[in-house]
C-alpha positions in Angstrom: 0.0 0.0 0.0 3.1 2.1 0.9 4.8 1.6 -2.1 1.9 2.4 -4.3 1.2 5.8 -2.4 5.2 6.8 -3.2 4.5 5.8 -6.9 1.7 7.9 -6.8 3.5 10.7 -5.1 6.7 10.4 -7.9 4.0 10.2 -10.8 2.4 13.6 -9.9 5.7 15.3 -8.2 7.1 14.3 -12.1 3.7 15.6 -13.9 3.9 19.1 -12.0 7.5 19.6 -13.1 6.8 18.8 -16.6 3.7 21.8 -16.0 6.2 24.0 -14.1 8.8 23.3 -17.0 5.8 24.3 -19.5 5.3 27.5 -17.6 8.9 28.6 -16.9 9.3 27.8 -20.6 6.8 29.9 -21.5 7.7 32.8 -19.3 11.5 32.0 -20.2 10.5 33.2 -23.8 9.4 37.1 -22.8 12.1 37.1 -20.5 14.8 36.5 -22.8 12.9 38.9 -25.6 11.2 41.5 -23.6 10.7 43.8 -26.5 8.7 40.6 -28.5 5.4 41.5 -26.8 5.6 45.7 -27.0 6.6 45.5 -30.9 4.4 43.2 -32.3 1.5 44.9 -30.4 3.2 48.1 -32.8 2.5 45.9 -35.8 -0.5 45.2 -34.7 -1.7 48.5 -34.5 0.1 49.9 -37.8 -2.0 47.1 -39.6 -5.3 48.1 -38.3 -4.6 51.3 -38.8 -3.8 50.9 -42.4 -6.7 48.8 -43.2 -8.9 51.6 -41.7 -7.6 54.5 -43.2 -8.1 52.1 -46.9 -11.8 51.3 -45.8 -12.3 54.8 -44.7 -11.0 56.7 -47.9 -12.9 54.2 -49.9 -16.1 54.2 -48.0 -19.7 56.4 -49.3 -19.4 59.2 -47.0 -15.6 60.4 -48.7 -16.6 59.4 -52.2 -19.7 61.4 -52.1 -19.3 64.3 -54.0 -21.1 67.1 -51.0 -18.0 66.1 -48.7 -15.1 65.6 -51.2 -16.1 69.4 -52.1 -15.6 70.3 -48.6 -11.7 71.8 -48.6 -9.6 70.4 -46.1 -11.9 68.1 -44.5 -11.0 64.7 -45.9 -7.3 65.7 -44.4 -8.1 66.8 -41.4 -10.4 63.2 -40.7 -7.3 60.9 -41.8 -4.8 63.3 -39.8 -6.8 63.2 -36.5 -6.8 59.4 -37.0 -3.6 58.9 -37.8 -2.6 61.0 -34.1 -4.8 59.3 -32.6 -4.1 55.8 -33.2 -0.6 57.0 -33.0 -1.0 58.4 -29.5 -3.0 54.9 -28.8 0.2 52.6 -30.3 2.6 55.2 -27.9 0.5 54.5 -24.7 0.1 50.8 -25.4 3.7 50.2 -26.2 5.2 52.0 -22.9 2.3 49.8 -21.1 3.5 46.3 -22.6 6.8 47.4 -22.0 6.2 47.9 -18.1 6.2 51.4 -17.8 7.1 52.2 -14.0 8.0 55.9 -14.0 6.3 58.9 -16.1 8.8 60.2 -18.5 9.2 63.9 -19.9 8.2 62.2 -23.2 4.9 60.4 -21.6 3.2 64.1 -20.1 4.4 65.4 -24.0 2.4 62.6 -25.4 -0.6 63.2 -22.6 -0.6 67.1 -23.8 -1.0 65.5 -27.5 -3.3 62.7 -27.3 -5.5 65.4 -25.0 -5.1 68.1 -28.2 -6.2 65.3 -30.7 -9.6 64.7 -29.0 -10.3 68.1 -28.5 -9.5 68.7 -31.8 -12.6 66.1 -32.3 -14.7 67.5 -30.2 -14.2 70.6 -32.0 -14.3 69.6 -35.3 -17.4 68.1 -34.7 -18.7 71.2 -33.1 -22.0 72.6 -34.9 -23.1 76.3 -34.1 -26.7 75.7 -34.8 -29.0 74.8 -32.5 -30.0 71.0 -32.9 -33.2 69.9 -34.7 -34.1 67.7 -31.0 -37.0 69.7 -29.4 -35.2 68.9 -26.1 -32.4 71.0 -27.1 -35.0 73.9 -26.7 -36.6 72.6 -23.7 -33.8 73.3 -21.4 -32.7 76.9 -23.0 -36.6 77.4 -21.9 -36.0 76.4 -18.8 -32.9 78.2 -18.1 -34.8 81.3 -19.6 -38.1 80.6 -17.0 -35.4 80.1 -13.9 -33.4 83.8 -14.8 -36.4 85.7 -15.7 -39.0 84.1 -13.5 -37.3 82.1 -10.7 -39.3 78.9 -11.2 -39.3 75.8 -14.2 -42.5 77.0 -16.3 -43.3 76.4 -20.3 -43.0 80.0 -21.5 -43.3 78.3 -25.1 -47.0 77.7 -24.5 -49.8 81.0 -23.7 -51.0 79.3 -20.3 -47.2 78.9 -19.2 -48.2 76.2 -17.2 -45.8 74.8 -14.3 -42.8 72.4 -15.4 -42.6 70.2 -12.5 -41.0 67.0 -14.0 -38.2 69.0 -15.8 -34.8 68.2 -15.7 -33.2 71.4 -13.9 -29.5 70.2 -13.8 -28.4 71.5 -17.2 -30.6 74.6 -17.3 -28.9 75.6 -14.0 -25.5 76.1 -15.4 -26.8 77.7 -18.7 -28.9 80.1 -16.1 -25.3 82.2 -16.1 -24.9 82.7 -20.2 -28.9 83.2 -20.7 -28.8 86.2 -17.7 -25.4 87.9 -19.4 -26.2 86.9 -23.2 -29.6 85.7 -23.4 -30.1 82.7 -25.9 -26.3 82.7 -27.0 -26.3 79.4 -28.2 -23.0 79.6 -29.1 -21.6 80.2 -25.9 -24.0 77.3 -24.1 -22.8 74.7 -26.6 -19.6 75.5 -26.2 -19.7 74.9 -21.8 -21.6 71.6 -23.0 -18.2 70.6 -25.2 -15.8 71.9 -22.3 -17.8 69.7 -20.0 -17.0 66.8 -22.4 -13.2 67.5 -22.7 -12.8 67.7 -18.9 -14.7 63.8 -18.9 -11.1 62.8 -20.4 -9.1 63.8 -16.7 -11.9 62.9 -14.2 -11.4 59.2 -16.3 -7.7 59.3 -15.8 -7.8 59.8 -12.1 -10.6 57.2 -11.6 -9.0 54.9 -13.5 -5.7 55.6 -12.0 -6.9 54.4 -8.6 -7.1 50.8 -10.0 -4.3 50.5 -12.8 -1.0 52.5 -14.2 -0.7 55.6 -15.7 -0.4 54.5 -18.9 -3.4 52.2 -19.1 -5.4 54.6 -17.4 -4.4 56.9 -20.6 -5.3 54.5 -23.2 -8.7 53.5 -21.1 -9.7 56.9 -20.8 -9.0 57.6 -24.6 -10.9 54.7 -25.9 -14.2 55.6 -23.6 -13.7 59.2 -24.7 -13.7 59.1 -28.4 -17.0 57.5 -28.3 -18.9 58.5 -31.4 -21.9 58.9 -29.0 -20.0 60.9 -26.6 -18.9 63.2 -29.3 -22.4 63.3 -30.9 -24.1 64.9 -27.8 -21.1 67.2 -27.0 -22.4 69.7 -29.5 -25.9 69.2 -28.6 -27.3 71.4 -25.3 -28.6 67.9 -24.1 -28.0 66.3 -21.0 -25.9 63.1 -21.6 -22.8 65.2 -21.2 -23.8 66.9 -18.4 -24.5 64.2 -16.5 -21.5 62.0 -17.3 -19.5 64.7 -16.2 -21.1 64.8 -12.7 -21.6 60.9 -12.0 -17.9 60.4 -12.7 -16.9 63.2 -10.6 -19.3 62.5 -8.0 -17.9 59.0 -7.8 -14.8 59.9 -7.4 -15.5 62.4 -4.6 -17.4 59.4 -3.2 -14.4 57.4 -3.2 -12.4 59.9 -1.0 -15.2 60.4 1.2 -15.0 57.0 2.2 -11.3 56.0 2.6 -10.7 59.4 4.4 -10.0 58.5 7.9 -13.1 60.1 9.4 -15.9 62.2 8.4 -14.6 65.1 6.1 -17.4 67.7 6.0 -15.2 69.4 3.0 -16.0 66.0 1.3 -19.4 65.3 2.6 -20.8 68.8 0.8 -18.8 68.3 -2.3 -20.5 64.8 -2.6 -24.0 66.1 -1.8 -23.9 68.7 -4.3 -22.4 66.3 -6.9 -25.1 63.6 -6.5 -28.0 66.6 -6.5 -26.7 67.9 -9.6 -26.4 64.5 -11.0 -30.2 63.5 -9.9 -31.2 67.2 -11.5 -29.5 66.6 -14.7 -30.9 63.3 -15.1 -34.0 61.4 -12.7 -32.2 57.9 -13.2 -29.1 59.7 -11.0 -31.3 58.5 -8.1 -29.5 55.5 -9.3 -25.7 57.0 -7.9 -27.4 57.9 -4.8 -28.9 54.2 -4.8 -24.8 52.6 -5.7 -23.5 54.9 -3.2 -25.7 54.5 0.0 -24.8 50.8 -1.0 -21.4 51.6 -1.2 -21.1 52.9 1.9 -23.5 50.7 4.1 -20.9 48.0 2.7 -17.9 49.5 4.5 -20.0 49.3 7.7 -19.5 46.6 10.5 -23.0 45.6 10.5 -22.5 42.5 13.0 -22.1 45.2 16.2 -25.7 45.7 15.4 -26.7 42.3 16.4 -24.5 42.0 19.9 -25.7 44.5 22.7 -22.2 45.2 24.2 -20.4 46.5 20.9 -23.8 48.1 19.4 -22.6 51.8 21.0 -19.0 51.2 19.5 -21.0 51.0 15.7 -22.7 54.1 16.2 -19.5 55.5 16.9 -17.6 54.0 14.2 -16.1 56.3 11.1 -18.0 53.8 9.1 -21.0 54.3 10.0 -21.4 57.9 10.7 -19.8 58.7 7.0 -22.8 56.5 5.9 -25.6 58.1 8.3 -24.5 61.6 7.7 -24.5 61.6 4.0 -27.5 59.2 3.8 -29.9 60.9 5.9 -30.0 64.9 4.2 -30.4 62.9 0.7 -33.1 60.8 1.7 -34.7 63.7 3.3 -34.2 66.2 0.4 -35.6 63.2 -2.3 -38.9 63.1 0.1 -39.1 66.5 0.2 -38.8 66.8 -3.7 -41.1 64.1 -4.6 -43.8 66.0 -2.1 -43.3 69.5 -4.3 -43.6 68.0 -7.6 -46.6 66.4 -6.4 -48.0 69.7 -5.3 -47.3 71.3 -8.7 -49.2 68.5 -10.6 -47.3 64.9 -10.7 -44.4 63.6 -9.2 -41.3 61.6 -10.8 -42.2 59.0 -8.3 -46.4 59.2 -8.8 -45.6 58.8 -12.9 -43.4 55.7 -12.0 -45.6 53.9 -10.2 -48.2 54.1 -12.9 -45.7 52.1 -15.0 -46.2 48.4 -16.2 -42.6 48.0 -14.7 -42.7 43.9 -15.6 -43.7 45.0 -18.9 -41.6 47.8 -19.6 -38.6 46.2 -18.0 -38.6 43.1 -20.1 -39.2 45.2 -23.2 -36.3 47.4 -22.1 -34.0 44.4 -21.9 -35.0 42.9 -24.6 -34.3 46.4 -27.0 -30.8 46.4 -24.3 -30.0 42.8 -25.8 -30.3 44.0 -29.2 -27.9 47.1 -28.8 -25.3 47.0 -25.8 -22.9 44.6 -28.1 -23.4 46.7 -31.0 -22.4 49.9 -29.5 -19.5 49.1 -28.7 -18.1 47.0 -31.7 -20.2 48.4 -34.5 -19.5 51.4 -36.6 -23.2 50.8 -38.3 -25.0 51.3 -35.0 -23.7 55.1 -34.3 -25.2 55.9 -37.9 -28.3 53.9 -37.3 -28.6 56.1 -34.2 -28.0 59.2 -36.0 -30.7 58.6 -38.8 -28.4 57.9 -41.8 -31.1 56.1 -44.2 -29.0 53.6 -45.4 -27.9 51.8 -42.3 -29.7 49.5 -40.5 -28.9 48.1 -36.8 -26.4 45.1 -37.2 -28.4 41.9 -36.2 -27.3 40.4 -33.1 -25.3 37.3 -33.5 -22.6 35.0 -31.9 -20.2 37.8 -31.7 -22.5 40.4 -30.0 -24.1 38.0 -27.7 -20.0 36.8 -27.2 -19.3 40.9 -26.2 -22.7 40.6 -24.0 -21.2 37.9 -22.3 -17.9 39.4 -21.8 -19.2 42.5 -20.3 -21.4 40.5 -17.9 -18.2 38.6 -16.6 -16.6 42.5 -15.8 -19.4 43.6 -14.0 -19.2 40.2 -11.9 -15.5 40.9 -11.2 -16.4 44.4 -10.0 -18.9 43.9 -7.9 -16.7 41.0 -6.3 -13.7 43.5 -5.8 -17.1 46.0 -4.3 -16.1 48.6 -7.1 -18.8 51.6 -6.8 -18.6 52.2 -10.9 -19.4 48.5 -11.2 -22.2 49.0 -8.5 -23.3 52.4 -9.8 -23.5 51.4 -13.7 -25.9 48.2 -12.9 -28.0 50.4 -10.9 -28.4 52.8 -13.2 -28.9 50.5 -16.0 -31.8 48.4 -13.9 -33.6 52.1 -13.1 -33.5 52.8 -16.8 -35.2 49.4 -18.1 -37.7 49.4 -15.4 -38.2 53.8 -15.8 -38.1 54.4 -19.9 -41.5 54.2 -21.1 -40.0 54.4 -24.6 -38.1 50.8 -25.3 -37.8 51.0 -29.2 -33.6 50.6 -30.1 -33.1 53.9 -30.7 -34.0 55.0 -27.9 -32.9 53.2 -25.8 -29.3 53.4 -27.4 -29.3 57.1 -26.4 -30.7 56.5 -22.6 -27.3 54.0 -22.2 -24.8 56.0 -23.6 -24.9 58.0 -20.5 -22.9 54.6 -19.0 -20.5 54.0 -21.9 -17.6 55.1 -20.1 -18.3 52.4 -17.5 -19.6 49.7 -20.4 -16.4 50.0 -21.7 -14.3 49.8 -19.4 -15.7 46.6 -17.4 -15.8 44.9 -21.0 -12.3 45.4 -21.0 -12.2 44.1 -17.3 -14.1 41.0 -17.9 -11.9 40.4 -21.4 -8.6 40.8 -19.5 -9.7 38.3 -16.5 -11.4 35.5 -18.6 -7.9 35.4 -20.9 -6.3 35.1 -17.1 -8.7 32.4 -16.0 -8.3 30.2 -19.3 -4.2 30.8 -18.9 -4.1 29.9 -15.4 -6.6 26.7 -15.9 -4.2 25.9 -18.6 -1.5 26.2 -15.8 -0.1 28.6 -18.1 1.6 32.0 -17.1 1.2 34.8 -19.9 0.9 37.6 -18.6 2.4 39.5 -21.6 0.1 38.0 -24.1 -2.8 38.6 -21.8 -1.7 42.4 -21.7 -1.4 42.0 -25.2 -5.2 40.6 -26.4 -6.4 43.2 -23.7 -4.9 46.1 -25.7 -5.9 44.7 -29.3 -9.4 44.7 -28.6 -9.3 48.3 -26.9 -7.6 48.7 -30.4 -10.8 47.7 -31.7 -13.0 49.4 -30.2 -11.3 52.5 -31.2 -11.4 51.7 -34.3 -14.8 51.8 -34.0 -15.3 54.7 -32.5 -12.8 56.5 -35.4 -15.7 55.7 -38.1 -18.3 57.3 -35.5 -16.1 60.3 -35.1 -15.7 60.6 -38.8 -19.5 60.4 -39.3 -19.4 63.4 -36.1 -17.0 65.4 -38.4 -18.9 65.4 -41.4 -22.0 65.8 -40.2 -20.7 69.0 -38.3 -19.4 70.5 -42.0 -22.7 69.1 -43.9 -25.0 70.4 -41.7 -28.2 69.6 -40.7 -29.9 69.9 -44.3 -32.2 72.5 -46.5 -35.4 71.6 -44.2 -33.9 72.6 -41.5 -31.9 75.8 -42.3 -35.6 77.0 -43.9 -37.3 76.6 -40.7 -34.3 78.7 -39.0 -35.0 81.0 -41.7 -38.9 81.6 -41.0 -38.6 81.5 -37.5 -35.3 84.2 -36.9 -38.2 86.1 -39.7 -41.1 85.9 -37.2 -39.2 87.4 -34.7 -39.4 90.8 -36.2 -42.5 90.5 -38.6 -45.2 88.6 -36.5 -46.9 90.5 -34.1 -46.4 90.0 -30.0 -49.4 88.3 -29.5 -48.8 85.5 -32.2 -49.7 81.9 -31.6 -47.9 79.7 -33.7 -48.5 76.3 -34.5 -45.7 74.4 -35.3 -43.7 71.0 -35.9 -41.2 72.2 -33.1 -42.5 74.7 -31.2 -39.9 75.1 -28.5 -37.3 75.4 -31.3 -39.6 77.8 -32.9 -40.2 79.8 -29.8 -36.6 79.6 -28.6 -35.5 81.6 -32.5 -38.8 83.8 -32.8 -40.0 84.2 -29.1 -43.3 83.9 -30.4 -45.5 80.9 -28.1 -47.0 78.5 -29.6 -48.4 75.3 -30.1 -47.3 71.8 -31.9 -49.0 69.9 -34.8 -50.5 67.0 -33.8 -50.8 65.0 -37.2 -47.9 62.4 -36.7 -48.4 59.0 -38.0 -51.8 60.5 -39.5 -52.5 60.3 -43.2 -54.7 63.2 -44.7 -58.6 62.4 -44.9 -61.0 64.7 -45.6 -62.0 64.2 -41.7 -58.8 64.8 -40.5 -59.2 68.2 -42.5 -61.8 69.2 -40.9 -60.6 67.8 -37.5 -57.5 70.0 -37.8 -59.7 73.6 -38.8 -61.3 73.1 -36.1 -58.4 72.7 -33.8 -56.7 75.8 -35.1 -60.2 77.8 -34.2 -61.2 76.5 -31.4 -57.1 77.1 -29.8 -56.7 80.8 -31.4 -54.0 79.9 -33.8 -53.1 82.6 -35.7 -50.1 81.5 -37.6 -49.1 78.1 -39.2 -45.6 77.0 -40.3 -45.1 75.0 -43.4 -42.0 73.3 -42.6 -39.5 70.8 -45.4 -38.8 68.9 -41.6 -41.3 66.2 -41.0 -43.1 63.9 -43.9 -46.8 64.2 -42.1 -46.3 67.9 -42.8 -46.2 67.3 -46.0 -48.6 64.6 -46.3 -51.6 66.3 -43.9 -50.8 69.9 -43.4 -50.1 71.3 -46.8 -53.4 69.6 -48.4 -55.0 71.3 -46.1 -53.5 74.8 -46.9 -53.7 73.7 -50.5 -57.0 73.0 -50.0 -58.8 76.3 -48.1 -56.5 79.3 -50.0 -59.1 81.5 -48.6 -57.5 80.7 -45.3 -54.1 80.7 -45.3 -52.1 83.7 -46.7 -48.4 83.2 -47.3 -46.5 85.8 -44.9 -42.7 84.4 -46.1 -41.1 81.8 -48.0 -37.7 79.9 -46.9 -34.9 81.4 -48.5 -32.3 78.6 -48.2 -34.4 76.1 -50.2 -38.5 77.7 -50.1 -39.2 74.2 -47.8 -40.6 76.4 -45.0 -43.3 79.1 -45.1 -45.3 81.4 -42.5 -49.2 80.8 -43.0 -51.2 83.7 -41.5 -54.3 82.2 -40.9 -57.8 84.4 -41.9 -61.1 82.8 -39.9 -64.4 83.4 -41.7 -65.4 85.8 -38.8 -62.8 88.4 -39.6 
């Protein structure tokens, strides 16, 4: 029996050295070549960047005649490309190599990987005030809070109470509207300057985890997001509020490893999570992640055994959680009860939900898009209405990404990461809270996460590759760094067809439709009389240019009958409409509203035509009675 135990024992003592000769062999290889891994990750990237810049050159949007005529711009897209895959390749390469210390030629390469996405941001920069009727909304707002000290819609007669509205962004443009008035210039760019500072706050909070150098290259792949770039030039609130969750999680994060209660830190993180909640509703979600956050640093067994429960009370723990738990919660009541007294409440509107319904709906449309985003250049245009692209099916590959994700957020939560804890909670609040689960839509509510979607993709790539290496008993942590960086390379790719699209929609413009209702609308400002009352396609975009109130057509999905003729003559009487705008914007404007006018000449008198392409028109309407 003896003897067959010491065979046993020589068997598997002689199979582990053949594993530890497998290993050591491995790892003997980078040793003796250290430079193997770092150079062929350069090849790597010079390949991918050459296919790209071929498929890009080649592609519809370069050969098409509008952009080729556009001087410069074809340069300037392969050039910021070029730097920034260049920047990418720099960052990788010092981080394969091992990068220990920040050089003098690392912060020069910081300075010019942080020029290169501003230069982005900027060339993607649009003057013009976006076609999205939200964009108005909050200029309103920020109007009704300087010149009336409360959220009201001045863009209807009855300015009736706004009491759902999202006040975090019209705060900060409260500042340009009281100097400037509607400057949208000037608002836009804060909204861009808000974006470029997203690219530091991600350093430092990805800093606290990692090196220098992957924190860079992290930081640069969440940043150049098509999507991120998209609403940069828009006065929406996805920047906004990216900007204050990520700083509001990092102030979180010094809250709670200073040594006791800071109150420096407790007001800074109040105010961060208010303005977060203000900017967007589903920011209840950061106060959610970091009450959790907090309770989880708390030695909640003292509460069960009499003697030490006076010591918890007492514990730094505990009172950081109390103290910063107890004004939100009470501030969130007190909210819920004011909106309820000016009409409806966010939490009144929830609970009138189908929350089952709308949260497997939600995750269904989620399914469809979360992979996509991330590795598919077709699903920015989808998003961004080009007509020819279509949302890529998900397959194997997508539903692989899904799954890769997924095992990042595990790893998080397991190391009790608040971005891990904070993205899953926000994501949960917006399939159970968006009423609207169609892909496009819901596309737009995530993108407010990306940063974080990103980034735990990356995580849950990086520790699968461990876990198969080290079931293998297989020690590669050069090659492991390697895959890691080739698909962040990826990804960037990605996101450099997005920023193209960003770029060239910026010089394009937003079309003839649009610039004619511009047009009418800056010519109703000084030709309509005070007391107008305009019915329009976008009325807060109409109000916002003319100042004139008004009301919106209500004819979408509609096609023209002779009942819904009459339906709508009636409407415009029975509300006091006294001007209607024609507009080249929306197809049921053509297909219901200018039979109508076509139809009753007597009516409707033509005030002005569109000069950019005669699309748009002012109607002055003439009732029987006059």
């Amino acid at each position: 029996m003896s003897k067959v135990k010491k065979k046993s024992k020589r068997t598997s003592a002689k199979k582990s050295k053949k594993t530890t000769k497998k290993s050591k062999s491995l790892a003997f290889n980078f040793e003796a070549y250290p430079r193997l891994i770092p150079n062929l990750f350069v090849l790597v990237i010079f390949g991918m960047l050459m296919k790209f810049l071929v498929t890009l050159n080649n592609s519809a949007d370069f050969t098409n005649e509008l952009i080729a005529s556009i001087p410069g711009l074809i340069f300037f897209e392969n050039l910021i490309s070029i730097v920034l895959v260049g920047c990418f390749g720099y960052f990788g390469w010092r981080y394969l190599s091992g990068a220990q210390e920040t050089r003098k030629l690392d912060r020069i390469m910081l300075f010019l990987t942080f020029g290169a996405i501003a230069a982005v941001y900027i060339g993607s920069f649009t003057k013009d005030i976006s076609p999205n009727g939200d964009n108005a909304e909050y200029l309103i707002l920020a109007q009704s809070l300087v010149e009336r000290g409360t959220a009201l819609r001045l863009e209807s007669p009855s300015e009736t109470p706004n009491s759902l509205a999202s006040l975090g962004l019209p705060l900060i443009l409260a500042p340009i509207y009281k100097i400037w008035g509607f400057d949208i210039i000037k608002m836009k760019v804060l909204i861009t300057a808000l974006a470029l500072l997203i690219f530091p706050l991600l350093i430092n909070l990805f800093h606290r985890r990692h090196s220098l150098v992957l924190s860079v290259l992290l930081a640069l792949i969440c940043v150049t997001s098509p999507y991120l770039i998209g609403s940069s030039t828009d006065t929406m609130t996805e920047t906004p509020y990216i900007f204050w969750s990520i700083l509001s999680i990092i102030l979180i994060l010094k809250y709670s490893e200073a040594p006791k209660v800071s109150w420096k830190y407790l007001l800074l993180v109040v105010a961060g999570i208010i303005m977060t909640f203000l900017t967007r509703s589903v920011g209840i979600g950061l106060l959610a992640a970091s009450v959790l956050y907090l309770g989880i640093q708390v030695p909640w067994t003292g509460l069960f055994k009499k003697e030490s429960r006076t010591g918890l009370w007492a514990t730094p723990e505990f009172r950081k959680f109390a103290i910063i738990v107890v004004p939100l919660l009470i501030g969130g009541i007190g909210l819920q009860i004011w909106q309820q007294s000016q009409g409806i409440s966010q939490a009144n509107m929830f609970l009138s939900f189908n929350i089952f319904e709308l949260l497997e709906q939600n995750c269904i449309a989620a399914y469809h898009v979360l992979g996509q985003m991330l590795m598919s250049a077709e699903t920015f245009r989808f998003q961004t209405f080009f007509q020819s692209s279509q949302l890529p099916t998900t397959n194997w590959f997508y539903l692989l990404i899904l799954v890769v994700m997924a095992s990042g957020f595990v790893i998080g939560i397991r190391k009790k990461d608040l971005s891990a804890l904070y993205t899953v909670i926000v994501f949960l609040v917006i399939m159970v809270a968006s009423n609207t689960p169609a892909e496009m839509v819901v596309i737009r509510y995530l993108s407010i996460l990306l940063p974080f979607l990103i980034y735990y993709t990356y995580v849950g790539f990086d520790g699968l590759i461990k876990l198969g290496l080290s079931r293998l008993n297989l020690r590669g942590s050069g090659l492991v760094s390697l895959a890691g960086l080739i698909f962040l390379a990826q990804v960037l790719v990605v996101n450099l067809y997005g920023a193209n699209v960003n770029i060239t929609k910026s010089a394009v413009g937003n079309g003839p439709g649009y610039d004619d209702f511009i047009d009418v609308a800056r010519w109703s400002k000084d030709n309509l009389p005070e007391d107008a009352y305009v019915m329009s396609i976008k009325p807060r975009l109409f109000y916002v240019i003319s100042g004139k109130k008004g009301a919106r057509l209500g004819v979408q999905g509609e096609n023209y009958t002779p009942e819904l003729e009459q339906q709508q003559l009636e409407l415009l009487k029975r509300e006091g409409i006294t001007h209607l705008i024609l507009d080249g914007i929306s197809g049921s404007t053509r297909r219901n509203i200018y039979p109508i006018v076509q139809n009753n000449p007597d009516m409707f008198q033509t005030m002005y035509i569109g000069s950019k392409s005669s699309s748009s028109s002012v109607q002055k309407i003439i009732y029987k009675t006059e």
